[in-house]
Steps between C-alpha positions, in 0.01 A plus 500: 500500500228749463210579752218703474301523844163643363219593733147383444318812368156662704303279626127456637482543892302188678559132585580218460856664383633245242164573313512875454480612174688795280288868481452634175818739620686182589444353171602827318839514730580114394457563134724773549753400676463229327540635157826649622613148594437379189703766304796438737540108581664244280290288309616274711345476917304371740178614677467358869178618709368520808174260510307819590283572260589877486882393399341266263328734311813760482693187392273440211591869346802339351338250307692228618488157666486570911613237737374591830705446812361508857837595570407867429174499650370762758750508784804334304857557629761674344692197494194294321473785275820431351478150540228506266671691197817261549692823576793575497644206301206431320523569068289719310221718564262434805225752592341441816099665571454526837412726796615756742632520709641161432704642190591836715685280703659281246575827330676637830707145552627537108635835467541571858599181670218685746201353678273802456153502318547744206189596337405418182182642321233313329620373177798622510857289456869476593729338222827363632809303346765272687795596324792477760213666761183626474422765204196694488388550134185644558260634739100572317181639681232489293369843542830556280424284219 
């Protein structure tokens, strides 16, 4: 299996939370980012996203059908995290769009077997495999891409 942990990218300050919206910078670091995505999945995967409408929008960057999971809404476990992508013996391709620092901790728990909160910018991702343990493929910030 295959997970991508992708950080919403910049969004607006203000409430009510689930509601706030992408920044012109935001929007810029999900085409990006997810550009790169693009270039590097299989034609093959699946998009799950937080019902915040920030995730949403980085979501919709890779031009695919998003099934939204409360399961990776604001304040999600690391356990629920993974729940949600059907890791580790899940098939295929999953990418999860979420929040920090939800993923920092889910993050942590993979490739540490650590509860810690590791940060993890704006838009940027972690790409792990389960291939007899945890593999970390890649690691993108926008501000790279």
């Amino acid at each position: 299996m295959e997970l991508i942990l992708w950080r919403h990218a910049e969004a607006e300050d203000g409430a009510p939370d689930l509601e706030r919206k992408l920044t012109a910078e935001g929007r810029r670091q999900a085409e990006r980012v997810g550009a790169w995505l693009l270039a590097h999945l299989p034609a093959d995967f699946e998009v799950i996203s937080s019902p915040a409408l920030r995730a949403q929008q980085t979501a919709a960057a890779l031009r695919r059908k998003i099934t939204t999971s409360g399961r990776i809404a604001p304040g999600a476990s690391a356990q629920a995290i993974l729940k949600a992508a059907g890791w580790p013996a899940g098939g295929g391709t999953v990418v999860l769009v979420g929040h920090q620092p939800d993923f920092g901790q889910a993050i942590a728990h993979l490739v540490a077997g650590a509860r810690a909160e590791w940060r993890l910018k704006k838009g940027a991702l972690w790409w792990v495999a389960n291939d007899k343990g945890v593999i970390v493929r890649a690691v993108v910030s926008p501000d790279l891409l």
